[in-house]
C-alpha positions as CSV (number, residue, x, y, z in Angstrom):
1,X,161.7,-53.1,-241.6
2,X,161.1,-56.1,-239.9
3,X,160.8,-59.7,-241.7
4,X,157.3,-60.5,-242.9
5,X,157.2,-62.7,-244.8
6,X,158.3,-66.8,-244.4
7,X,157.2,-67.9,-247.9
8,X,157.3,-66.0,-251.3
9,X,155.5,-67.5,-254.1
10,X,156.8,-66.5,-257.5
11,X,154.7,-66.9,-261.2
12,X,157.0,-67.5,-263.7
13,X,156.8,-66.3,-266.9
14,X,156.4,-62.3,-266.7
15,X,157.5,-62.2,-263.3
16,X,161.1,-64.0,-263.3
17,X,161.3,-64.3,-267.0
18,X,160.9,-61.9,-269.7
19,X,158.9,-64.3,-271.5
20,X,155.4,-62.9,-271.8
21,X,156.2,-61.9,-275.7
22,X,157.3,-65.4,-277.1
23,X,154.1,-66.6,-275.8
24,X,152.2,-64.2,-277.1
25,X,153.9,-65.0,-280.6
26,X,153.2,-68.6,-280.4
27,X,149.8,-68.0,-279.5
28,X,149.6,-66.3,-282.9
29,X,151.6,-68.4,-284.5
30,X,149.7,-71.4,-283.8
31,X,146.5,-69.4,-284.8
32,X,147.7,-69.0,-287.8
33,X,149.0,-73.0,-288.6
34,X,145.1,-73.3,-288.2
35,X,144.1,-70.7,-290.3
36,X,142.4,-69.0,-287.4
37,X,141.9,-65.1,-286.8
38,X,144.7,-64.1,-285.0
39,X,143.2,-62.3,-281.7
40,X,144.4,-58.6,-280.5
41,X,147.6,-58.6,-279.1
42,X,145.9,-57.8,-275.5
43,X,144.0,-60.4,-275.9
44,X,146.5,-62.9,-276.1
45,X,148.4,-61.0,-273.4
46,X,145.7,-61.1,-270.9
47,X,145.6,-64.9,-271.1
48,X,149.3,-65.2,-270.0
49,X,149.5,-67.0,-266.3
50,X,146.2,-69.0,-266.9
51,X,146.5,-73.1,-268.0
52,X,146.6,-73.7,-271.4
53,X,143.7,-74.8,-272.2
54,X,141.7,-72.1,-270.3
55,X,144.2,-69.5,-272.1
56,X,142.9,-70.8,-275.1
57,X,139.5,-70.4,-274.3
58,X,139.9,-66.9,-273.4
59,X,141.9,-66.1,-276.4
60,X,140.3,-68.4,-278.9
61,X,136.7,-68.3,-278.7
62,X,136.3,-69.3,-281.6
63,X,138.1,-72.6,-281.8
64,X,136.0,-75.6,-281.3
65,X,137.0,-77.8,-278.3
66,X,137.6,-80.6,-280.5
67,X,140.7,-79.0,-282.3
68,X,142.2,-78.1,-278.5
69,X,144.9,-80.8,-278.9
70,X,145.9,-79.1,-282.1
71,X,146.1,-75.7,-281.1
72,X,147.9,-76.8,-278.3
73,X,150.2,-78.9,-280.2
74,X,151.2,-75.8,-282.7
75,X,151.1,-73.5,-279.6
76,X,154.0,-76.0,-277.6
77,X,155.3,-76.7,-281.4
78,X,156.3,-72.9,-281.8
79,X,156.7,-71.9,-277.9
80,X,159.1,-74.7,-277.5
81,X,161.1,-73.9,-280.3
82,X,162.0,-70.5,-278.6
83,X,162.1,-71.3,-275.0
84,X,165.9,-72.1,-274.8
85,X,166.3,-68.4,-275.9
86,X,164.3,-66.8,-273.5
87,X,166.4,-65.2,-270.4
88,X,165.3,-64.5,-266.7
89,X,165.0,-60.5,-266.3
90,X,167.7,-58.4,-265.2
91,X,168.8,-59.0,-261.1
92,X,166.2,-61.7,-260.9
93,X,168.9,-64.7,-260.6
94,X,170.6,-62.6,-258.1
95,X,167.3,-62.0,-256.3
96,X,166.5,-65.5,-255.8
97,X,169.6,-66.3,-254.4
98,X,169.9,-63.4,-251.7
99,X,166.0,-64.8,-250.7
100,X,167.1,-67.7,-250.1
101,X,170.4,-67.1,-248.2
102,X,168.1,-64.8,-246.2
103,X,166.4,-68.4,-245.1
104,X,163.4,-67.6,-247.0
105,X,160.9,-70.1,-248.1
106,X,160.5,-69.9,-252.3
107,X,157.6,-71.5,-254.5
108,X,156.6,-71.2,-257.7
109,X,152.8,-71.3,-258.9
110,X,152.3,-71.2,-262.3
111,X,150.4,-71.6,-265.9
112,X,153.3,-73.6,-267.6
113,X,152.8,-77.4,-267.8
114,X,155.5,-79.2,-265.4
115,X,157.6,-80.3,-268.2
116,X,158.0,-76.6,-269.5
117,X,158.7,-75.5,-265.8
118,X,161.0,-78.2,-265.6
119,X,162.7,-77.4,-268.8
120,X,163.0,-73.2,-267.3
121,X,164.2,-74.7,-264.1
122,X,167.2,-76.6,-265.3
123,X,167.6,-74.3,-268.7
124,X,168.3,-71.1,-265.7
125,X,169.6,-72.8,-262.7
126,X,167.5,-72.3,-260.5
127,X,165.7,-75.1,-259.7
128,X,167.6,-75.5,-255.9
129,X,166.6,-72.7,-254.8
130,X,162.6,-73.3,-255.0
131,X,160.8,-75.6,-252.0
132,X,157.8,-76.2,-253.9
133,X,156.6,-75.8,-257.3
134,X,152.7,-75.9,-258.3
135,X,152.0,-76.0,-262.6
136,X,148.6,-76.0,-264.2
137,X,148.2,-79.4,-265.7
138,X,149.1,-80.2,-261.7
139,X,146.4,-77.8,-260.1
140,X,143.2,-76.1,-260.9
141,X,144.1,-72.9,-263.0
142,X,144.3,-69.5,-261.5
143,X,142.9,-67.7,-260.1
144,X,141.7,-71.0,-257.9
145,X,143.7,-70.5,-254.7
146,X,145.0,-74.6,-254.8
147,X,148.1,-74.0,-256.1
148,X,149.2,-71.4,-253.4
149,X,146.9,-73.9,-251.1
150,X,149.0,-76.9,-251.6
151,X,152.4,-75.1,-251.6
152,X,151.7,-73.2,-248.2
153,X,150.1,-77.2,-247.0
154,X,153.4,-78.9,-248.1
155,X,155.7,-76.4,-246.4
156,X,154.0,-75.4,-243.4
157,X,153.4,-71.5,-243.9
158,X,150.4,-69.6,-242.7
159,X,148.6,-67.6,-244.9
160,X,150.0,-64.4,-242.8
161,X,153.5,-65.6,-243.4
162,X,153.0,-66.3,-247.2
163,X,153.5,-63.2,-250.3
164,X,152.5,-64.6,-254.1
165,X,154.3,-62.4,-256.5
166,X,152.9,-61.9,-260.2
167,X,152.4,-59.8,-263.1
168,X,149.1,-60.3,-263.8
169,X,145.5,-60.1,-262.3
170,X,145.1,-63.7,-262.5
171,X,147.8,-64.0,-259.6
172,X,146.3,-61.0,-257.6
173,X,143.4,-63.0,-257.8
174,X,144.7,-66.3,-256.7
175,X,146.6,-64.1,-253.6
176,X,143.2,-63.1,-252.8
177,X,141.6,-66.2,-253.1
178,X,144.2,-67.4,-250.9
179,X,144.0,-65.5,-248.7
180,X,147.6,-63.7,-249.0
181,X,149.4,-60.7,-249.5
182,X,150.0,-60.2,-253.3
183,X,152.3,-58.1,-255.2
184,X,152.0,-56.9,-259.0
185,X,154.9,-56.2,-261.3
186,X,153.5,-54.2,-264.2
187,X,156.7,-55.0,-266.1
188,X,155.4,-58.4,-267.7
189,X,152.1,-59.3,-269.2
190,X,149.3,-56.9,-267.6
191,X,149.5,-53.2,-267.6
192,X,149.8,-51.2,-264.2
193,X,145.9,-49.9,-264.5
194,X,145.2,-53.7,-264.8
195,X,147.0,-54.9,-261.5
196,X,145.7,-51.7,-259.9
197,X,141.9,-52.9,-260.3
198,X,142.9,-55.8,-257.8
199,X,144.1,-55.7,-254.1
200,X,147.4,-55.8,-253.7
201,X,150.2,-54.8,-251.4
202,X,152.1,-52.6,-253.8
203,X,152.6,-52.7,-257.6
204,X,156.6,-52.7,-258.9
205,X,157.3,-51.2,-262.1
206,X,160.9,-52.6,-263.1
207,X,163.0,-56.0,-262.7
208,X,165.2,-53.6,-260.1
209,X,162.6,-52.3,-258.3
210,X,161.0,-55.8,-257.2
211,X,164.1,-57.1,-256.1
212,X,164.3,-53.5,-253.9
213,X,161.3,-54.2,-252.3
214,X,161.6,-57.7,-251.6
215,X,164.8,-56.6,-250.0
216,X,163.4,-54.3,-247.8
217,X,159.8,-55.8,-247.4
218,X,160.2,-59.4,-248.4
């Protein structure tokens, strides 16, 4: 198949790392420091990929804004405690390399802060192989279209020539609002029946399988 893409735009956690459950752990977690309900697991899953403090709107409506900092606090407190344990999922490392001795273009757009991108960057060794890196204390959360807006600005890619890649509808819905191609993975924090209520290219169901398709289609 012939090259289609210039620029692929990865999320991070869910999509290149199998992360998705230590968040959802410290979400809880920190819920219960503050002797909070803790919300359904799907709950806390669907909020994965958004900024923090919109993540804890969604998954906390109960807290008052003015105890934000300290949810946040015990969220990072218990998140950060984990986050050197955490590993990239199976064949993604590999991925990322053959992408970019391809010539390909690589960003990342995501939820984490900069300093916990940062941190994933350096803690997998992957850092040299991105271009351009958007967070959400950097950016308007998702699913505004500035992050993929500034990456595709500072790199010179047209929105034809750009893919976003995530695992949940909040990047589908950026790629839209983007005006990109997106593709789902189902194997992070939204289900398949989730990513399938947005546009998208395709929907991937396995670590393998992405890196398959963004062999053959990437």
């Amino acid at each position: 198949m012939a090259e289609r893409f210039d620029l692929i735009v990865f999320d991070w956690d869910g999509t290149l790392m199998d992360s998705a459950g230590a968040i959802v752990n410290a979400i809880m977690a920190a819920c219960a420091d503050l002797e909070l309900p803790l919300p359904p697991v799907e709950r806390a899953r669907h909020v994965i990929g958004l900024g923090l403090q919109d993540a804890l709107a969604h998954a906390v409506p109960e807290l008052p804004r003015e105890r934000y900092g300290q949810m946040v606090e015990r969220y990072r407190h218990h998140y950060l405690s984990k986050d050197h344990e955490l590993d990239l999922f199976p064949e993604a490392f590999e991925m990322i390399e053959w992408l970019s001795g391809q010539g390909r273009m690589l960003g990342v757009a995501t939820g984490k802060s900069r300093v916990g991108l940062n941190r994933a960057l350096a803690h997998t060794g992957l850092g040299r192989y991105f271009h351009s890196t958007r967070c959400a204390d950097e950016c308007f959360s998702k699913p505004h279209p500035a992050m993929l807006e500034e990456i595709m600005d500072e790199l010179g890619v047209s929105r034809a020539r750009t893919l976003m890649v995530g695992d949940t509808t909040h990047d589908l819905d950026m790629a839209r609002n983007a005006g990109v191609a997106g593709l789902g993975v189902s194997f992070g924090a939204h289900p398949r029946d989730a990513l399938a209520s947005v546009s998208a290219l395709e929907i991937v169901d396995s670590p393998s399988e992405l890196a398959r398709w963004l062999r053959q289609n990437g």
